[in-house]
C-alpha positions in Angstrom: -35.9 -14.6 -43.7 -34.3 -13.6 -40.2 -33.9 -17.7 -39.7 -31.9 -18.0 -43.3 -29.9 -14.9 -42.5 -29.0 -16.3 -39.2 -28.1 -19.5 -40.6 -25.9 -18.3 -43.2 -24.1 -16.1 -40.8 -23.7 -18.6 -38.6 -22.3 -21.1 -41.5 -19.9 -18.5 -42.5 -18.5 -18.3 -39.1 -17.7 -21.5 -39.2 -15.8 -21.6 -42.4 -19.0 -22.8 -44.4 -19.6 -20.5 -48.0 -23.1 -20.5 -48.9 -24.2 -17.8 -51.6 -27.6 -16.3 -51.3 -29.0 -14.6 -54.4 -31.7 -12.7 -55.1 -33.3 -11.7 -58.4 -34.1 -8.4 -58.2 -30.4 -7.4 -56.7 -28.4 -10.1 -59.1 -30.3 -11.4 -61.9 -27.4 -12.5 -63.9 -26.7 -15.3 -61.2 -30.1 -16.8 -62.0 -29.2 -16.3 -65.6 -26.1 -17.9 -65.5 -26.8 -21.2 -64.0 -28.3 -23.4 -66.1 -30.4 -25.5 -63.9 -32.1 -22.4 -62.3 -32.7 -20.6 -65.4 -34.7 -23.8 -67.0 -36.4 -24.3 -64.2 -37.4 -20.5 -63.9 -38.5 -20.7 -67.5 -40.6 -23.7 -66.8 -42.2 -23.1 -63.4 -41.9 -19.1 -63.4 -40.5 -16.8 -60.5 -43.3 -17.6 -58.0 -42.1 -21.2 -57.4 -38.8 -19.3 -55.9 -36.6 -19.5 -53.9 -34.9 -22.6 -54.4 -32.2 -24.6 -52.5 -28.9 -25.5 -55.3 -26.1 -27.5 -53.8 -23.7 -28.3 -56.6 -25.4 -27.4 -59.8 -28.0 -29.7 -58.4 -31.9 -28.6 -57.3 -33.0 -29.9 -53.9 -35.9 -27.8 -52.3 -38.1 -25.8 -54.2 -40.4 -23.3 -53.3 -39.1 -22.8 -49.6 -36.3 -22.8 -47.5 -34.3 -25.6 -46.3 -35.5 -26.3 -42.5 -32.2 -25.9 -39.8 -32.4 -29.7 -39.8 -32.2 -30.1 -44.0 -29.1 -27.9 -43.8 -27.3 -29.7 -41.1 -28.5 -32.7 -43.6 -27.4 -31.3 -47.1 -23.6 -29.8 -45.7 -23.2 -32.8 -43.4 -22.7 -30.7 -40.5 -23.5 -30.8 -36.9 -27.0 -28.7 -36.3 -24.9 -26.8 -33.7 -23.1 -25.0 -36.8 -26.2 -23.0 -37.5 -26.3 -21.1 -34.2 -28.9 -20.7 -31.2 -32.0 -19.6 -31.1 -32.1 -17.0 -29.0 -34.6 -17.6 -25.5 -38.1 -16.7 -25.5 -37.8 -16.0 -29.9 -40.0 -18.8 -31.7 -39.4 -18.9 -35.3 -42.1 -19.8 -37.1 -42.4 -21.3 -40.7 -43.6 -19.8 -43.4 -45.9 -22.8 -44.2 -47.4 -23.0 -41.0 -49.6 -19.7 -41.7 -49.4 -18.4 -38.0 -47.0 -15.4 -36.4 -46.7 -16.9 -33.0 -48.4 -14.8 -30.9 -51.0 -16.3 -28.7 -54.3 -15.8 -28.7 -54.3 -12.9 -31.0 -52.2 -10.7 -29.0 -49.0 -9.8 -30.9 
């Protein structure tokens, strides 16, 4: 979640808009748009969240990697900011929390 937050933020400053929704806080925009609510009503809430870039479904079930966003906006990867040193983000699939050998 701190990733996507940095990404959008970073997008933002450089002119990109990218909306972020979530269900709890605005319902209606899952309502609203058609191809969300279907697929809500046929997959359920647990295949969320999912990646819409005009009207369209891309990526369900996760987020978009830094390298699929660069991808789907056609923008250089340098829009979505820096990683800050010694901070390893880890993804949510890859079941660890990047501390090494159990120490957090």
């Amino acid at each position: 979640m701190l990733r996507i937050s940095t990404v959008l933020n970073s997008l933002k400053k450089n002119g990109i808009e990218v909306d972020r929704f979530n269900l709890t806080n605005a319902p209606m925009e899952f309502v609203n748009n058609k191809a969300v609510n279907d697929f809500i009503n046929t997959k359920g809430v647990d295949e969320l969240p999912i990646t819409v870039l005009e009207g369209e479904i891309l990526i369900t079930g996760r987020y978009p990697s830094n390298e699929e966003f660069a991808k789907l906006l056609n923008i250089p990867i340098s829009f979505l900011g820096e990683q800050e040193k010694g901070f390893k983000i880890i993804p949510q699939s890859s079941g660890g929390c990047g501390c090494s050998d159990e120490n957090c």
